[in-house]
KOLGU-4560 file (N, C-alpha, C; in nm, 3 decimals, padded with zeros to 5 digits):
<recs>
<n_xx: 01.560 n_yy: -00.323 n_zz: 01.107 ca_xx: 01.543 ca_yy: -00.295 ca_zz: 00.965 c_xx: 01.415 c_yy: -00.213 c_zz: 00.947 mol: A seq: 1 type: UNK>
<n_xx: 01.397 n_yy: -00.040 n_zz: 00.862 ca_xx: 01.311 ca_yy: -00.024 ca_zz: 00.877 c_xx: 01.238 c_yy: -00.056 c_zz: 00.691 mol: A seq: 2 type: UNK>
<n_xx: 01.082 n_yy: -00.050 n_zz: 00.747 ca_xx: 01.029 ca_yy: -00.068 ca_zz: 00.643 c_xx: 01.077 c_yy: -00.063 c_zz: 00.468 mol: A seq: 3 type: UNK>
<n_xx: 01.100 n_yy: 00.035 n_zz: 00.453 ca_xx: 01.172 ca_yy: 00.070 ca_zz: 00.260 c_xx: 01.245 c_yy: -00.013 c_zz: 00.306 mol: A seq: 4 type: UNK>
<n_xx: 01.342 n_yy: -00.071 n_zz: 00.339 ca_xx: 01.410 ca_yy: -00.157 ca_zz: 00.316 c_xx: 01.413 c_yy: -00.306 c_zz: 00.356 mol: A seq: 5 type: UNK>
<n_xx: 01.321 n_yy: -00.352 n_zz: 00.390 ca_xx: 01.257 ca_yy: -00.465 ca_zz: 00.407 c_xx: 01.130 c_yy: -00.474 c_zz: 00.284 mol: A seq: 6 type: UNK>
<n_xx: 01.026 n_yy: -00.425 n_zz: 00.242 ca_xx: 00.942 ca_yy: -00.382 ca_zz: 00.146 c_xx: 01.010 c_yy: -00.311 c_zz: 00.033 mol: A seq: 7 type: UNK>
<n_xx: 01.047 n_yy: -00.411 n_zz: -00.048 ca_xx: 01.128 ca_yy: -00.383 ca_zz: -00.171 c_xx: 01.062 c_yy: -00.389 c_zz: -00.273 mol: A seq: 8 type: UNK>
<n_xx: 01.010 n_yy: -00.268 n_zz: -00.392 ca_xx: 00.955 ca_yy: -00.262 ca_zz: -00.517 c_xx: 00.778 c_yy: -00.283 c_zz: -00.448 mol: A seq: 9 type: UNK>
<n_xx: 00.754 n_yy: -00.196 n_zz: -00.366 ca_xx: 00.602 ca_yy: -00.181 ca_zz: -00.302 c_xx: 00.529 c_yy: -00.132 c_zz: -00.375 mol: A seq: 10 type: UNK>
<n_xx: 00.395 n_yy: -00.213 n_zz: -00.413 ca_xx: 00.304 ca_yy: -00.158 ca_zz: -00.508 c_xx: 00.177 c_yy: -00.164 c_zz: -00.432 mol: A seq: 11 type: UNK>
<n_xx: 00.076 n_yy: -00.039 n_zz: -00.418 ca_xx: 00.010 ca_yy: -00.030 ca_zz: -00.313 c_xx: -00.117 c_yy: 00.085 c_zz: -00.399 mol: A seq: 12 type: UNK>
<n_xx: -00.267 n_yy: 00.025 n_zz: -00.382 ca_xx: -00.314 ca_yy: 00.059 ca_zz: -00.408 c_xx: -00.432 c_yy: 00.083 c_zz: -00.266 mol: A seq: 13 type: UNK>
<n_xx: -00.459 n_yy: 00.196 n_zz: -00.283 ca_xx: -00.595 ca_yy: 00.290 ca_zz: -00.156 c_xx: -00.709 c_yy: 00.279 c_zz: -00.227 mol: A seq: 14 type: UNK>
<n_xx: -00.842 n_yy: 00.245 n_zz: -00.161 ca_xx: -00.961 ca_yy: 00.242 ca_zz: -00.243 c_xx: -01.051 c_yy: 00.362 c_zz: -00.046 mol: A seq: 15 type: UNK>
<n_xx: -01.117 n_yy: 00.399 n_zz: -00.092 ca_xx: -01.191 ca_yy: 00.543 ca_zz: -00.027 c_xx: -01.321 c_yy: 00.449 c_zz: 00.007 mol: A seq: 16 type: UNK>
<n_xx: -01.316 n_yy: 00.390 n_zz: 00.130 ca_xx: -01.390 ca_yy: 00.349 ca_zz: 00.229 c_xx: -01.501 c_yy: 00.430 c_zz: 00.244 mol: A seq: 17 type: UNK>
<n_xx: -01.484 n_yy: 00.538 n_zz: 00.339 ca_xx: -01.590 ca_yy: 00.658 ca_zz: 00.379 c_xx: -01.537 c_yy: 00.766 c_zz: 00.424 mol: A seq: 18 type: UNK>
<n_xx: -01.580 n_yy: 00.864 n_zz: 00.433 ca_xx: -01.557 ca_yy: 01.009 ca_zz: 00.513 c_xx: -01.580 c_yy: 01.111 c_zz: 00.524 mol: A seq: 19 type: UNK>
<n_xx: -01.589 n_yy: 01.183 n_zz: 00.627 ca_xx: -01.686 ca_yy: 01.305 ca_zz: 00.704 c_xx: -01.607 c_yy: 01.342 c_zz: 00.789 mol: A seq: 20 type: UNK>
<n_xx: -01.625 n_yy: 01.499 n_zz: 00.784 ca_xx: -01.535 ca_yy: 01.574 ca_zz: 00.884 c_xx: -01.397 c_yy: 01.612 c_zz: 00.838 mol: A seq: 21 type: UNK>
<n_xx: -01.301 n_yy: 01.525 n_zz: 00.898 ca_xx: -01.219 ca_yy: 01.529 ca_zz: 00.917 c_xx: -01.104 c_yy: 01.438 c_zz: 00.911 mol: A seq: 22 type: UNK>
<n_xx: -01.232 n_yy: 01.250 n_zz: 00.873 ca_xx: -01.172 ca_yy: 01.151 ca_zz: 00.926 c_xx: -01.207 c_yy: 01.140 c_zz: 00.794 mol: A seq: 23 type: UNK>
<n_xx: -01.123 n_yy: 01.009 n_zz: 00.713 ca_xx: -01.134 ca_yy: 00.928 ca_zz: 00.622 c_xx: -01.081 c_yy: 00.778 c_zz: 00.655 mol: A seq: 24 type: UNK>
<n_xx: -01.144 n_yy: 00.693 n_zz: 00.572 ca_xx: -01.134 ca_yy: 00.559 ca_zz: 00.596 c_xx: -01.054 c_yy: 00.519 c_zz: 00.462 mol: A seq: 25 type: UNK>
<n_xx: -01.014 n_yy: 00.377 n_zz: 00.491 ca_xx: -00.965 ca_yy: 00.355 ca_zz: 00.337 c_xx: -00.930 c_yy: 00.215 c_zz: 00.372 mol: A seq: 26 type: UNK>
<n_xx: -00.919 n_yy: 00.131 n_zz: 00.252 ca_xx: -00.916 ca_yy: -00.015 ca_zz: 00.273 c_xx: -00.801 c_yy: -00.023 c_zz: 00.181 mol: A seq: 27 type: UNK>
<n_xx: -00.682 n_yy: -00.049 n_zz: 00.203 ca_xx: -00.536 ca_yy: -00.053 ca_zz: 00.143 c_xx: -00.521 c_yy: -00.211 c_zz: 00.119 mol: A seq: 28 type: UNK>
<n_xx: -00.443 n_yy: -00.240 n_zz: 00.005 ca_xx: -00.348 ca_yy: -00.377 ca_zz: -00.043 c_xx: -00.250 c_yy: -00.332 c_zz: -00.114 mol: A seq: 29 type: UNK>
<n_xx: -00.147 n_yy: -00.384 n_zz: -00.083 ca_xx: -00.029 ca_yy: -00.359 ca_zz: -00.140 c_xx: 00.079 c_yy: -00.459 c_zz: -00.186 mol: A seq: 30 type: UNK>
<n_xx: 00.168 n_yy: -00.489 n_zz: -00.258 ca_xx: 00.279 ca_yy: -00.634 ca_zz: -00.268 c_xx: 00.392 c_yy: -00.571 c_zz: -00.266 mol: A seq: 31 type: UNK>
<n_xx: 00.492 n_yy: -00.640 n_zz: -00.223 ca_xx: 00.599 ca_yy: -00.627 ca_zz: -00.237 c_xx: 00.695 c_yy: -00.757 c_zz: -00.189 mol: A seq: 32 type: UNK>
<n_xx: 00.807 n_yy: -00.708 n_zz: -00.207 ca_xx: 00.925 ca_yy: -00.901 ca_zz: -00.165 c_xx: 01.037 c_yy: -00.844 c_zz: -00.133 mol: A seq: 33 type: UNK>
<n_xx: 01.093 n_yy: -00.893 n_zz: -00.012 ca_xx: 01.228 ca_yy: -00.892 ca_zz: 00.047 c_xx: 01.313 c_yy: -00.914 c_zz: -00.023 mol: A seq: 34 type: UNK>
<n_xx: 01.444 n_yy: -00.933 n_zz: 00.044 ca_xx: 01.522 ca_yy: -00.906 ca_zz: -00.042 c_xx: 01.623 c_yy: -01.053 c_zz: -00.051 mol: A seq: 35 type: UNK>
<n_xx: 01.513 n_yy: -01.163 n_zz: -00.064 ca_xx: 01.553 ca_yy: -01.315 ca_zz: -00.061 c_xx: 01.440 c_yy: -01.334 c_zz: -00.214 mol: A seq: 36 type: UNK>
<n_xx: 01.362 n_yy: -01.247 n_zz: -00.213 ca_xx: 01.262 ca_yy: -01.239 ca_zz: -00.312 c_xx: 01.140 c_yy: -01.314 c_zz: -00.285 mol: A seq: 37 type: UNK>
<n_xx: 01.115 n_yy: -01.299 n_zz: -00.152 ca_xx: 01.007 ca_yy: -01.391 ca_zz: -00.155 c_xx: 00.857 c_yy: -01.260 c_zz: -00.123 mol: A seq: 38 type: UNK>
<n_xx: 00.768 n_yy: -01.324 n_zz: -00.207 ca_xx: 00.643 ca_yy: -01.199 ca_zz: -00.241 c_xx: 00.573 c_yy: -01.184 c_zz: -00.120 mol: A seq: 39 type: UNK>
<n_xx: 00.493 n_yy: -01.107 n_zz: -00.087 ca_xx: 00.346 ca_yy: -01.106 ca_zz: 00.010 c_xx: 00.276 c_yy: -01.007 c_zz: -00.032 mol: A seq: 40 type: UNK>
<n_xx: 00.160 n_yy: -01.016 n_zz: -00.016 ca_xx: 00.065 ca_yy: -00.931 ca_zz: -00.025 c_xx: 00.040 c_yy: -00.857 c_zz: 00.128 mol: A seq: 41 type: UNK>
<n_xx: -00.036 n_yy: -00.780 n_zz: 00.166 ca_xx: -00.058 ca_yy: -00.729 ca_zz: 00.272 c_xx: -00.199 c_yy: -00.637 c_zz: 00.231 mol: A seq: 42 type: UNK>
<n_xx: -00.280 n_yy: -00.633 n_zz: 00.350 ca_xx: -00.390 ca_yy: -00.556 ca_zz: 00.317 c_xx: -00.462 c_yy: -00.548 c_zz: 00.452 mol: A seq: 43 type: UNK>
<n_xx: -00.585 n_yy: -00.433 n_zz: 00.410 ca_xx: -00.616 ca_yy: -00.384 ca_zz: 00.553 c_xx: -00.733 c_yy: -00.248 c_zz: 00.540 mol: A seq: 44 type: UNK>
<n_xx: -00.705 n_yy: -00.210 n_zz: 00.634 ca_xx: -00.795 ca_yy: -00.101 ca_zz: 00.710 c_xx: -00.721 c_yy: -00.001 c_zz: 00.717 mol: A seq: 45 type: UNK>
<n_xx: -00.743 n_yy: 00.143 n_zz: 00.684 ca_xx: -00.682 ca_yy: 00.196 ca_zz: 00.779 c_xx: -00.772 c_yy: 00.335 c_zz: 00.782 mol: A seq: 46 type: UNK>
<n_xx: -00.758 n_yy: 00.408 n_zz: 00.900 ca_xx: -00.824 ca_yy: 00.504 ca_zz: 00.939 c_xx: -00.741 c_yy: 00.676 c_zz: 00.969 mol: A seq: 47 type: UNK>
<n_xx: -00.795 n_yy: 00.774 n_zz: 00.926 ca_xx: -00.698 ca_yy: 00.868 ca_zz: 00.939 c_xx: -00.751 c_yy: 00.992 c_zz: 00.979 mol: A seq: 48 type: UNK>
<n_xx: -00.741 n_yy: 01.102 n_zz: 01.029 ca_xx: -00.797 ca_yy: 01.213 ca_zz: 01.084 c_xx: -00.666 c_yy: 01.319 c_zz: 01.082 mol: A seq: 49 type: UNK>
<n_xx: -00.757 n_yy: 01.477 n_zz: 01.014 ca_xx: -00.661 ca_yy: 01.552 ca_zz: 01.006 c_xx: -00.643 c_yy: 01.686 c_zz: 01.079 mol: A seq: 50 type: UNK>
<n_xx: -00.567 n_yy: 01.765 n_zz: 01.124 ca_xx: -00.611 ca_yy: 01.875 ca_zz: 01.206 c_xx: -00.616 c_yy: 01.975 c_zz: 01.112 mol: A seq: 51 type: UNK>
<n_xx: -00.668 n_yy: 02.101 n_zz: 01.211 ca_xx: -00.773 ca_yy: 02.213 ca_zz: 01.158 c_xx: -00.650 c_yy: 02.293 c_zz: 00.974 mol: A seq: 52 type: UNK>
<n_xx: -00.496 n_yy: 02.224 n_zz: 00.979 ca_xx: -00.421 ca_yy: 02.265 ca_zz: 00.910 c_xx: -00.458 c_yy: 02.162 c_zz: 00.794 mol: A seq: 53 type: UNK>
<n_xx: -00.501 n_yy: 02.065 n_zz: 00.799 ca_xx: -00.456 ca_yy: 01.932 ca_zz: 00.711 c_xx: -00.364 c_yy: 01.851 c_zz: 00.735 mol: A seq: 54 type: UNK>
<n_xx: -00.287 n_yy: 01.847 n_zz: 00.806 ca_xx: -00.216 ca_yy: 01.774 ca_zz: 00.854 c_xx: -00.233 c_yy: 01.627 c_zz: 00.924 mol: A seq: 55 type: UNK>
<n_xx: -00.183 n_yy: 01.508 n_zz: 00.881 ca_xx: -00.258 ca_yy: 01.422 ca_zz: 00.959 c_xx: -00.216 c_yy: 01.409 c_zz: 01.114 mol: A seq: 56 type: UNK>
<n_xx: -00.344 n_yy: 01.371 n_zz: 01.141 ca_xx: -00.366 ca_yy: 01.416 ca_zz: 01.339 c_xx: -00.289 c_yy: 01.275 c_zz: 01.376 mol: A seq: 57 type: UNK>
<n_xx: -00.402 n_yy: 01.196 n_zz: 01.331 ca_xx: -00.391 ca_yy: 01.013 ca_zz: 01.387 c_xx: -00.409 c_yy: 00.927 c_zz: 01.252 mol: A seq: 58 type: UNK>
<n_xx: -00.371 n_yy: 00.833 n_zz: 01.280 ca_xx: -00.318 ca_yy: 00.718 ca_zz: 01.192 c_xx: -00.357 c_yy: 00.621 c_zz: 01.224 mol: A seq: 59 type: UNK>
<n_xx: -00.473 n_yy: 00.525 n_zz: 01.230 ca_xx: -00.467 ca_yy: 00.407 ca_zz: 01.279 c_xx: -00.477 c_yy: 00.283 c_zz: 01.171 mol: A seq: 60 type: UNK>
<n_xx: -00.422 n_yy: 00.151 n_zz: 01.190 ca_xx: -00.360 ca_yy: 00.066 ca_zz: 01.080 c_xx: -00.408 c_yy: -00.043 c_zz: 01.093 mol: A seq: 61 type: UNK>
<n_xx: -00.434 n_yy: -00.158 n_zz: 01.050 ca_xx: -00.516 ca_yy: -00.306 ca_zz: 01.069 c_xx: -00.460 c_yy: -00.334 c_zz: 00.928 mol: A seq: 62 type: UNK>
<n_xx: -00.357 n_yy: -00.438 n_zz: 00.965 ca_xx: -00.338 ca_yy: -00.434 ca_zz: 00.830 c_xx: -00.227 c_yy: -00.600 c_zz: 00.817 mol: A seq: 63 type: UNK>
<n_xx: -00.301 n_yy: -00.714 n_zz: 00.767 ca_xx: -00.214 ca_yy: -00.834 ca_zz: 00.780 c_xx: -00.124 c_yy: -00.856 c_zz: 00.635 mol: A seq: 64 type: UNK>
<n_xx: -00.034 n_yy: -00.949 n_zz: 00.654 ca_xx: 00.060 ca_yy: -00.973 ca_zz: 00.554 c_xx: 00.013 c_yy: -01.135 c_zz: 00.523 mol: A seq: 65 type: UNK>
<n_xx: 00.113 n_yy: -01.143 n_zz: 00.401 ca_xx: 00.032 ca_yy: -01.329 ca_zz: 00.351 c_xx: 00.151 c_yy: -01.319 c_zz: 00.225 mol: A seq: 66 type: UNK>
<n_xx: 00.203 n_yy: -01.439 n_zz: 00.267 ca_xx: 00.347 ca_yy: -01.488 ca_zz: 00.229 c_xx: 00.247 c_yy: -01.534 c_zz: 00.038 mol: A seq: 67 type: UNK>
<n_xx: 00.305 n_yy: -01.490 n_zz: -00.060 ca_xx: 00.253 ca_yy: -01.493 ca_zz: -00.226 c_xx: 00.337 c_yy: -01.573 c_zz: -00.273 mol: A seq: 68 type: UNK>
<n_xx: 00.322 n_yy: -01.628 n_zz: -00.398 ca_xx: 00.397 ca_yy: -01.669 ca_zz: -00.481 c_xx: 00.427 c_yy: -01.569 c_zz: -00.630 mol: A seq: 69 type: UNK>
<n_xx: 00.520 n_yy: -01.545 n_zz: -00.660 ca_xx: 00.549 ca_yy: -01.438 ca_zz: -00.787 c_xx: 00.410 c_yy: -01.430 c_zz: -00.845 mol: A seq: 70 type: UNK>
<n_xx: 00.423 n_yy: -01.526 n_zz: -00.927 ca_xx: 00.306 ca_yy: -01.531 ca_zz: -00.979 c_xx: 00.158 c_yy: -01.540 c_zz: -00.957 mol: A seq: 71 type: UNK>
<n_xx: 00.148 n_yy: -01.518 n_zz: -00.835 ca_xx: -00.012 ca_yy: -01.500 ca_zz: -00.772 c_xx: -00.033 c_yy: -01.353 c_zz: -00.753 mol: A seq: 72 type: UNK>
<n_xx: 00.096 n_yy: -01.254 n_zz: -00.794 ca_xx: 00.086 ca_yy: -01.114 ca_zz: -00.758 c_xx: -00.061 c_yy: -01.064 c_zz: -00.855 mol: A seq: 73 type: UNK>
<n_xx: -00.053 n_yy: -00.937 n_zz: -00.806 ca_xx: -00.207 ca_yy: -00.906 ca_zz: -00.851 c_xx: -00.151 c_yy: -00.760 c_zz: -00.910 mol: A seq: 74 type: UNK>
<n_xx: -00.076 n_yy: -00.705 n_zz: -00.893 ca_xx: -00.054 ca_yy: -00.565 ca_zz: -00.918 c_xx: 00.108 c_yy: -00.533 c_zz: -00.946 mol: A seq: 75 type: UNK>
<n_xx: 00.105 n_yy: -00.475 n_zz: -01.116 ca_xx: 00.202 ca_yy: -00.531 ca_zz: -01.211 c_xx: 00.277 c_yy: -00.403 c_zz: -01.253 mol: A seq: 76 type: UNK>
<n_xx: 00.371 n_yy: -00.387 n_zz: -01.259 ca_xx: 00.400 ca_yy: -00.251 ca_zz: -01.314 c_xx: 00.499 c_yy: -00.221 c_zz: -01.423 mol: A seq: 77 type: UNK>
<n_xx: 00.540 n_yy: -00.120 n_zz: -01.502 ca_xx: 00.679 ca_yy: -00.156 ca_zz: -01.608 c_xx: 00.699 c_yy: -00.001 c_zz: -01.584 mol: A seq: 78 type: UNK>
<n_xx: 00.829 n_yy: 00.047 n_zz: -01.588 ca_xx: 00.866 ca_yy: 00.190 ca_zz: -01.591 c_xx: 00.830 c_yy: 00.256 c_zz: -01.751 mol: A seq: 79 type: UNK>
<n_xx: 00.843 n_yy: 00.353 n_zz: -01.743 ca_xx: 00.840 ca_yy: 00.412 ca_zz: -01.873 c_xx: 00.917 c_yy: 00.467 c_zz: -01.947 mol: A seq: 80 type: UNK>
<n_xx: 00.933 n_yy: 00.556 n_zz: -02.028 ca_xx: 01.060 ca_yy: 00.604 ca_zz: -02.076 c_xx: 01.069 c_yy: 00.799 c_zz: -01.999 mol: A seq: 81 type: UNK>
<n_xx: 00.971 n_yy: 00.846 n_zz: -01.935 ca_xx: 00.975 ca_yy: 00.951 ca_zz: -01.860 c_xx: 00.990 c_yy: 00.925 c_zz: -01.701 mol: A seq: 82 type: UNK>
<n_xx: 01.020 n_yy: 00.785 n_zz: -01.681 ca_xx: 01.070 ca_yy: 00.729 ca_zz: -01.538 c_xx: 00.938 c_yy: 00.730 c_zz: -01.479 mol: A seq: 83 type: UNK>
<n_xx: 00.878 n_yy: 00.750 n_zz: -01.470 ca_xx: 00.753 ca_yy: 00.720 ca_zz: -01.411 c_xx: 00.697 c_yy: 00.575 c_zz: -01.425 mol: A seq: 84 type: UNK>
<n_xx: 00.591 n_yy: 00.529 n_zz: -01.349 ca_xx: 00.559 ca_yy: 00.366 ca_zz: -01.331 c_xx: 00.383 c_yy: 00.396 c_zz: -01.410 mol: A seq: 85 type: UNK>
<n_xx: 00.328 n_yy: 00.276 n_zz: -01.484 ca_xx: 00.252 ca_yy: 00.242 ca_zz: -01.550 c_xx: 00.161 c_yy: 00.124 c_zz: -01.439 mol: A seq: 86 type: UNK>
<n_xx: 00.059 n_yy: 00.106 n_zz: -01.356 ca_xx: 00.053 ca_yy: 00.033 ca_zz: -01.277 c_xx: -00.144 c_yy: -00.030 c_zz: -01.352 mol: A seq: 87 type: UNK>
<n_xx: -00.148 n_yy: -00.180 n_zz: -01.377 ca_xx: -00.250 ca_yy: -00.266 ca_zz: -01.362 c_xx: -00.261 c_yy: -00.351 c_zz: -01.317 mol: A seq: 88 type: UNK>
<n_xx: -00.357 n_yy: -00.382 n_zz: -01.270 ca_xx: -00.424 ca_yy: -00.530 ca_zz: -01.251 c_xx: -00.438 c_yy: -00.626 c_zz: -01.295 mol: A seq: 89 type: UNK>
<n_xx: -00.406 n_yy: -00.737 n_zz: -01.231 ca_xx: -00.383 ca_yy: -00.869 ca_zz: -01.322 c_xx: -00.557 c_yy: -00.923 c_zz: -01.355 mol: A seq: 90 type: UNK>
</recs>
């Protein structure tokens, strides 16, 4: 099973760690719930480097999961009427 379809309705927010050069850092959390509906959060590290095009070079990931309850989610969203998503914090 790959990811999108195991990680159903993924809401994922990037906050900008550090970076120089070429490399950027970033400290990721994200939620989402299978498709039994049961929630997790997940969060992490991750590290990235791009070549001389922009393109990303390397990818590296640190990043654990943690079984939620609905209502302990942290990051909430409602569609809009131009289909686009509206996303806050609980």
């Amino acid at each position: 099973m790959d990811k999108w379809n195991k990680e159903l309705d993924y809401r994922l927010k990037n906050e900008l760690w550090a970076f120089g050069g070429n490399r950027i850092a970033v400290r990721i959390e994200y939620e989402w719930h299978d498709d039994s509906g049961q929630w997790s959060r997940s969060s992490g590290n991750e590290n990235w480097e791009f070549d001389e095009l922009g393109y990303m070079k390397f990818r590296f990931a640190s990043i654990n999961d943690l079984p939620i309850q609905e209502s302990d989610r942290k990051f909430l969203s409602e569609r809009k009427s131009d289909g686009l998503r509206t996303f806050w914090k609980k």
